[in-house]
N, C-alpha and C positions, 0 to 999 in steps of 0.2 A: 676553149675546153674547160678552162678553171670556171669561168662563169658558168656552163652547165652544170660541174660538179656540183658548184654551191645551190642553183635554183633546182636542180631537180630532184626527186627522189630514186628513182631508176637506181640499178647497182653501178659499180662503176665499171664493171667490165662490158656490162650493158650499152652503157653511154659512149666509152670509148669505142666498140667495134660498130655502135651506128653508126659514129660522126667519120670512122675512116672510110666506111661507105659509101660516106655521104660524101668524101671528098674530092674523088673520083681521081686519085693519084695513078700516078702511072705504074704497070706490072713492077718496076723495078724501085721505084718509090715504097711501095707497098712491102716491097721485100728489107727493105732498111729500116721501116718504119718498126719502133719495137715495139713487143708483144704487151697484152696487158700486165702481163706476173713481174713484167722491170719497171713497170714504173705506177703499180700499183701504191705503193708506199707513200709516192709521193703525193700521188690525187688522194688518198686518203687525210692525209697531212690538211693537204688543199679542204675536204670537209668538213674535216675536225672543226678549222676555223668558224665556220658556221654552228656550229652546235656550245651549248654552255658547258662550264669543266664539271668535271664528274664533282658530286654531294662529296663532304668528308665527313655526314656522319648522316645518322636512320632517320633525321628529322630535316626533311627538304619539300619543296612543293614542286610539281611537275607547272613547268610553264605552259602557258596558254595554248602557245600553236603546235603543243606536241599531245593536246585532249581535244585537236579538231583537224577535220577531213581538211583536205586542199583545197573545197568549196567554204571551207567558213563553218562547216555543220558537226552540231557536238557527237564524240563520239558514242555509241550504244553497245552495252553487252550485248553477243548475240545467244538470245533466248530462245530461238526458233531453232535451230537445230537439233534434230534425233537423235544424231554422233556427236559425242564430242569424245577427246584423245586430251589424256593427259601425260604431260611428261618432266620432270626436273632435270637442270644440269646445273655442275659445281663448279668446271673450272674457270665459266668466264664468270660468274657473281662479284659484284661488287663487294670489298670487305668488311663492309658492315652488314652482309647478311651471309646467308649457308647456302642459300640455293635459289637461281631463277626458276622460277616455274609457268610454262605454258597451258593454256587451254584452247584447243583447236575445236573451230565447228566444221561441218561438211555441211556446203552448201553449195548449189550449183554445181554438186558433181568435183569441189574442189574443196580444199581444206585449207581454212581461215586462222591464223591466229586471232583469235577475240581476246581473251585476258594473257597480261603476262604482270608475274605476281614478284614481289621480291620476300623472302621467306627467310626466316631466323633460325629455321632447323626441319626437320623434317618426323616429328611426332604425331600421334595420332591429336594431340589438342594444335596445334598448327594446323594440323588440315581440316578440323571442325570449323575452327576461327576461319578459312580460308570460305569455308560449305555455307556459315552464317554470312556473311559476307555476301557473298553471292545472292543468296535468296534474299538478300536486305534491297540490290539493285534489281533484280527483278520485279521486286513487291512496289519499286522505289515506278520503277518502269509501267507498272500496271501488267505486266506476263509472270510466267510461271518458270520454275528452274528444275525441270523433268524429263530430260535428256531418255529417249528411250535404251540407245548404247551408251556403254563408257568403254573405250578402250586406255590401257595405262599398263608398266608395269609390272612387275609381282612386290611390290615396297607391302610389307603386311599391315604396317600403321595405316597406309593407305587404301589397302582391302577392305581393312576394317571400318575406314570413316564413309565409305561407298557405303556398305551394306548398314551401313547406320541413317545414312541422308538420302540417300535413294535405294529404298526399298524395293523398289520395283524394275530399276533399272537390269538391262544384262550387263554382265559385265565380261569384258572381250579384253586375254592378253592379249600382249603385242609380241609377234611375233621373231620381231628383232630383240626385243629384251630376251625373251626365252632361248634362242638361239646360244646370248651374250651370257648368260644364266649358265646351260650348259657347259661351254667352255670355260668359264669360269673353276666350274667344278672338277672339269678336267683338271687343269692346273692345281687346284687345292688337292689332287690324289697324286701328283706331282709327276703326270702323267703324258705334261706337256710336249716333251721330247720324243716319246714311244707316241703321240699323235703325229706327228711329221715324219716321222720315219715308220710305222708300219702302217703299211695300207690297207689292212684286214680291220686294226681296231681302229683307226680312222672312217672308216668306211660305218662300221658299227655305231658311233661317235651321230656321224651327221645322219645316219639312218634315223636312229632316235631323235633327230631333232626336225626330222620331216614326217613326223611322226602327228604333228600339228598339225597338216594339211590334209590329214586323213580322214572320211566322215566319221563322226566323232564314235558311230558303233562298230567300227573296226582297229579304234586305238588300242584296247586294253589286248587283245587277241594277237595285233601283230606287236606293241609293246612285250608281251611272255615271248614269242617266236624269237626277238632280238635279243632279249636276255638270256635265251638258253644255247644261240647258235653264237654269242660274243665269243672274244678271248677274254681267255682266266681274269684277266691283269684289269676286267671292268666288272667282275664281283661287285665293289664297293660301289660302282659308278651304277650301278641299278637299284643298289640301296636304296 
C-alpha cells in the first residue's frame, strides 16, 4: 500500500478503497478492516515523504517533474477554453503569500484546473500582473487569451481588471459566492439568529438568493414582490 501511495497520483481514498477491492477479503475481514478517515493521516505522512519540504521564502524554483505530465510532456496553459472560472482561497496559502489562486477551463464537458498562481494580495495591480502574464504564455505558445466566459466572484478589484483585459468577455457570477454574499450580509444586520429561528424571514432570505436562477427578465419584478411581502426586520437587508 505505501508503495502505491508513493508512485501514484490518484487520492488516497481513492487508492485505498480500490486496493481493498482488489483484495478480495472476507465479509468479516472487510468489516475490521479500517475506514479511510483512521488512517488517512498516516498514508498522508507516507506521501509527504515523496514530495520536497515546503520553500521558506517567495524565491524557489518549481522542480522538474512537478512542470510535466506522467508521459514526460511539458505542461501547457489551456488557451482553448470559452469558460474559464476563477476563484482565490486564504486559508491553505503558503506564508509568504495572501492567496492561492485558480484558474479552471471547461473542456470536455469537465472543468480543468490549468493555472494555479501564488499571489501577494489581492489588488486590482496583482490581478493586471496576473492578466499580463498570462497573455505573455499564450503569445509565448502562439494562441490567444480570449476566453469567451469568465465566471468568478464579486472581488471588485477583480471586476474591474476583467472588464479592463477582456473587453469582450461575459462575465458570469458564481453563484455559490452570491449565495455566500448574501448570508454574509445577513450576519452584518446581526440578523443571524432571527435566520434560524423564523421561518417567514428565512424563507425571504433564500427566496432572494434564488433569485439568480430566474431568467434574468423576471428578476427585478419578482426582486420588488419579495421586498414588499418581507418582514419589517429586512428593511435594511433590501437596501
Amino acid at each position: 500500500m505505501q508503495l502505491l501511495i508513493q508512485s501514484k497520483t490518484n487520492s488516497i481514498p481513492k487508492i485505498y478503497e480500490e486496493e481493498l477491492a482488489r483484495s478480495n477479503l472476507s465479509s468479516t475481514a472487510l468489516t475490521l478492516a479500517p475506514v479511510v478517515v483512521e488512517i488517512k493521516s498516516v498514508l498522508n505522512r507516507v506521501r509527504r515523504k515523496t514530495t520536497p519540504p515546503l520553500p521558506t521564502s517567495a524565491d524557489f524554483d518549481i522542480p522538474d517533474f512537478y512542470q510535466q505530465t506522467l508521459n514526460g510532456a511539458q505542461f501547457i496553459l489551456l488557451f482553448s477554453s470559452e469558460w474559464i472560472f476563477l476563484d482565490g482561497t486564504f486559508d491553505k496559502c503558503p506564508k509568504q503569500f495572501q492567496q492561492i489562486y485558480t484558474i479552471h477551463g471547461l473542456k470536455f464537458q469537465q472543468n480543468f484546473p490549468c493555472v494555479i498562481c501564488l499571489l501577494s494580495g489581492k489588488t486590482a495591480d496583482i490581478y493586471r500582473q496576473l492578466f499580463l502574464e498570462l497573455n505573455g504564455h499564450a503569445t509565448r505558445l502562439k494562441m490567444k487569451f480570449e476566453p469567451k466566459h469568465v465566471m468568478s466572484d464579486f472581488e471588485t478589484s477583480l471586476i474591474k481588471v476583467i472588464k479592463e483585459k477582456l473587453p469582450n468577455v461575459i462575465h458570469h457570477g458564481c453563484f455559490f459566492h452570491f449565495t455566500q454574499s448574501l448570508y454574509k450580509h445577513i450576519n452584518s444586520l446581526g440578523l443571524s439568529t432571527a435566520y434560524l429561528e423564523d421561518e417567514d424571514l428565512r424563507l425571504a432570505c433564500r427566496s432572494t438568493m434564488a433569485l439568480a436562477l430566474l431568467p434574468q427578465d423576471h428578476i427585478e419584478e419578482a426582486f420588488e414582490l419579495l421586498k414588499n411581502d418581507s418582514p419589517e426586520e429586512l428593511i435594511d437587508f433590501f437596501k
